[in-house]
C-alpha positions as semicolon CSV with decimal commas, in nm:
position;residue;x (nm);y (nm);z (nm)
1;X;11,301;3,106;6,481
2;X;11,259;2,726;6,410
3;X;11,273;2,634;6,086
4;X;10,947;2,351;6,022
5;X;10,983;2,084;5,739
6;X;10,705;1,961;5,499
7;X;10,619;1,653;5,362
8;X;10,689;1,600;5,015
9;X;10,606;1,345;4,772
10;X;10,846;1,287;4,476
11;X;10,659;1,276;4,139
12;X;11,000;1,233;3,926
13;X;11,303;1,072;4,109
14;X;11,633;1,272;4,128
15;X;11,979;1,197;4,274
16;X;11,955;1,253;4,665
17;X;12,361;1,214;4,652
18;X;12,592;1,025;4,753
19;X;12,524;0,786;4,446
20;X;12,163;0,752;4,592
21;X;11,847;0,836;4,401
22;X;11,509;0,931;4,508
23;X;11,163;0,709;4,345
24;X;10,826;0,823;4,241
25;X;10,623;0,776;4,527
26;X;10,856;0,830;4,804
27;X;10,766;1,066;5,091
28;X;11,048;1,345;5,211
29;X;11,072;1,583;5,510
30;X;11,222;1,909;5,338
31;X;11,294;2,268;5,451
32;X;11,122;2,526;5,195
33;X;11,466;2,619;5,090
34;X;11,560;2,260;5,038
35;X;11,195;2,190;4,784
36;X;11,222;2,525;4,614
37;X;11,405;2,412;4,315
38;X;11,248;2,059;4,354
39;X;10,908;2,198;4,320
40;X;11,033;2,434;4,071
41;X;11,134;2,135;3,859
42;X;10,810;1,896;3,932
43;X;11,013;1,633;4,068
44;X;10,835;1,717;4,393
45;X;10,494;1,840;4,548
46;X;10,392;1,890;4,895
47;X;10,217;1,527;5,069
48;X;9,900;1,681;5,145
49;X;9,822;1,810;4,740
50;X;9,924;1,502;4,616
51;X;9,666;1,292;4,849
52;X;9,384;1,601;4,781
53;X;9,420;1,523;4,396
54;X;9,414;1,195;4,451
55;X;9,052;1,186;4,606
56;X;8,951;1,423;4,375
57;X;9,032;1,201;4,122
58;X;8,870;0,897;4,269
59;X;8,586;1,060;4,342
60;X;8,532;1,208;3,986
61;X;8,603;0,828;3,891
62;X;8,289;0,709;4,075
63;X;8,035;1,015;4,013
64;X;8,128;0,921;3,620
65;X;8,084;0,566;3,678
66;X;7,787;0,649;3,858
67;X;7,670;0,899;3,568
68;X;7,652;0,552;3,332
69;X;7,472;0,312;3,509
């Protein structure tokens, strides 16, 4: 059975090791065992919810804009 990795965004940066830290912002390819604790902690959260809230958020942004004209 292959294993498949996910795309990850990192909301809170965390030492990657070998004296090398991760940013905000910066897009991983994990194994679920690898994100479990990750996403346990918030320091990460899967690519595709990140970019959903996102649009949701802009789009909220311009129906309230919208709303006060």
């Amino acid at each position: 059975m292959a294993h498949e990795r996910k795309s990850y965004t990192v909301l809170i940066g965390y030492p990657a090791g070998g004296g090398h830290w991760t940013e905000a912002g910066d897009k991983l390819e994990l194994l679920d065992v690898e994100a479990l604790a990750l996403e346990q902690a918030g320091r990460i959260q899967l690519t595709s919810q990140v970019e959903a809230e996102q649009a949701a958020a802009k789009a909220s942004t311009k129906s309230t804009a919208k709303g006060a004209e």
